[in-house]
Phi, psi and omega in degrees: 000142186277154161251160182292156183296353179249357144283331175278338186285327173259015160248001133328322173282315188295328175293332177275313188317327192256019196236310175275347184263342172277310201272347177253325188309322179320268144352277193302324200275349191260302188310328197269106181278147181249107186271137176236112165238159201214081187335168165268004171215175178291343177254098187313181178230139192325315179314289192305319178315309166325273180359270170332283199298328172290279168357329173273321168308292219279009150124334213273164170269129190247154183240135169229133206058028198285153202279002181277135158279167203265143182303183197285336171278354187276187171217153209237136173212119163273115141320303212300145173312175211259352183290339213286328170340314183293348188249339193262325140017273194288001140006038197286021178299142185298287161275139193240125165251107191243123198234120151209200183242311197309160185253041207245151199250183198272198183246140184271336173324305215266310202323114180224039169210149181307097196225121146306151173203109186283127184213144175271015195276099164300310176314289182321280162351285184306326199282319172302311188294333191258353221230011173041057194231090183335140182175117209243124165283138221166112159233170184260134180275182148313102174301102201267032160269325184237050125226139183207145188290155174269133180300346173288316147054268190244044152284142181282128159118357180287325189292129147312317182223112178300324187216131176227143176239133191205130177167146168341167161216051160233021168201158204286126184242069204281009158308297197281340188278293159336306176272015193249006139278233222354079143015264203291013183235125160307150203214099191231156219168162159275117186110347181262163184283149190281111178222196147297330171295321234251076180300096220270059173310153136254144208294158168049021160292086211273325211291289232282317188284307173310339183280005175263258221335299155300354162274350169278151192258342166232168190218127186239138181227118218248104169217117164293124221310356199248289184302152170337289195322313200293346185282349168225169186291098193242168200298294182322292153342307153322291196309302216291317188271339170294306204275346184080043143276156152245102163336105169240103173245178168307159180287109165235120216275326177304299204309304182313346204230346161250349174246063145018225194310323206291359157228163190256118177266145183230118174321297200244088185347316206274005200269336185314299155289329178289326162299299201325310213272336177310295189283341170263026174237338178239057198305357184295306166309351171244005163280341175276340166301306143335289164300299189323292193318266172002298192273358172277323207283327204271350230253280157193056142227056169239160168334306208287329197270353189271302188279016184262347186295302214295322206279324177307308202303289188308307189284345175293341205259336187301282170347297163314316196289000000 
């Protein structure tokens, strides 16, 4: 039996077709690099999760927590303290990475595997670079799937808490002690005791805390000037500018020199109230502060810009090596 001439074309066509997807499946599958990342706790954390998952759009396959170490064509990222070496060690991954917030440089003695080292510590960075010690500047971001502006935002009657302070309550604050007079401002965190002022996070709870965040109109954020803290971009300061607060923090030289005016910094503990009442008096001005902060983070301190840092990294060094 004959077929008509607008059958055979298309079944001409399904034959290149099915012809070039056997000849391309190979080639993707050779190109897909394999990530072994290993969380700094067994329940990966909202960071990480962002992370993982941008890291998978972009083509790569990630194994997470594997009881394996990753083979020699693979790549290996530590969550993990700097203790952590004697286990990344036994490492045979062409690249080994290791990530944290502390603030301690690693011992270069211990290192006996090819290991890179991320860090968001500019100072930190530099001491590795003169110390011939493989080393990338690198945070890890915000995850905008669990922090996000509420399309309500900048309805009027949405914010709830003119001032909310979020941060611990295991380290000395004289910001937080100054405001626990203050009747109307709200406090949210780890450690504090249960009053009415106490907004009622549950730990890893990430819904609950944005939706406190984003009802706020300011977010006062506290590090002493002396700590670790005022030196990096830290996870208050992500979420708050993510959910759509408006920042007022302690002099921090990270925060400052990437979102500039867009969150406000105060010199002086008595300077504090006076910017609150200045940004609840000028709400034009703190929605564009708002917006600007918000589009800086997602920009580059968020999940999707952490793993596009990390993947610049992997190809400098394919290129390189």
């Amino acid at each position: 039996m004959k077929l008509p001439i607008a059958h055979k074309f298309v079944l001409c066509i399904l034959v290149v077709v099915a012809a070039v997807t056997l000849c391309v499946l190979p080639f993707l599958s050779i190109g897909k690099e394999t990530i072994y990342i290993y969380t700094k706790s067994l329940h990966p954390n909202s960071r990480e999760l962002g992370f993982i998952k941008e890291l998978r759009g972009l083509g790569y396959e990630v194994k997470l927590n594997s009881s394996n170490m990753p083979r020699q064509e693979d790549i290996g990222i530590w969550f993990k303290a700097p203790e952590y070496i004697k286990e990344i060690n036994k490492s045979q991954a062409k690249y080994n990475f290791i990530y944290n917030e502390d603030y301690y440089p690693l011992n270069w003695q211990e290192i006996q595997t090819r290991l890179i080292v991320l860090t968001p510590y500019q100072d930190l960075y530099e001491h590795y670079s003169r110390s011939n010690i493989q080393s990338a500047k690198f945070i890890l971001g915000v995850n905008l799937a669990d922090f996000y502006i509420n399309q309500n935002n900048f309805k009027s009657g949405y914010k709830e808490y003119p001032l909310v302070y979020y941060g611990d309550n295991n380290k000395p604050s004289p910001l937080a002690e100054k405001l626990r007079q203050e009747p109307n401002v709200k406090f949210l965190g780890r450690f504090w005791e249960n009053n009415e002022n106490i907004l009622p996070d549950k730990d890893g709870d990430e819904a609950e805390r944005r939706e406190f965040l984003s009802k706020a109109q300011i977010i006062a954020v506290y590090n002493e000037a002396v700590s670790t803290e005022s030196k990096i971009i830290n996870t208050e300061i992500l979420e708050a500018t993510a959910s759509g607060g408006l920042v007022i923090s302690s002099p921090n030289s990270a925060a400052k020199e990437i979102y500039g005016d867009n969150i406000i910094i105060y010199e002086q503990l008595e300077d504090f109230p006076k910017q609150v009442n200045y940004y609840l008096n000028h709400p034009e001005i703190m929605r564009s502060k708002v917006i600007n902060a918000q589009k800086i983070t997602a920009e580059k301190l968020s999940s999707a810009a952490s793993a596009r840092r990390l993947h610049e990294i992997i190809e400098w060094l394919n290129k390189t090596a």
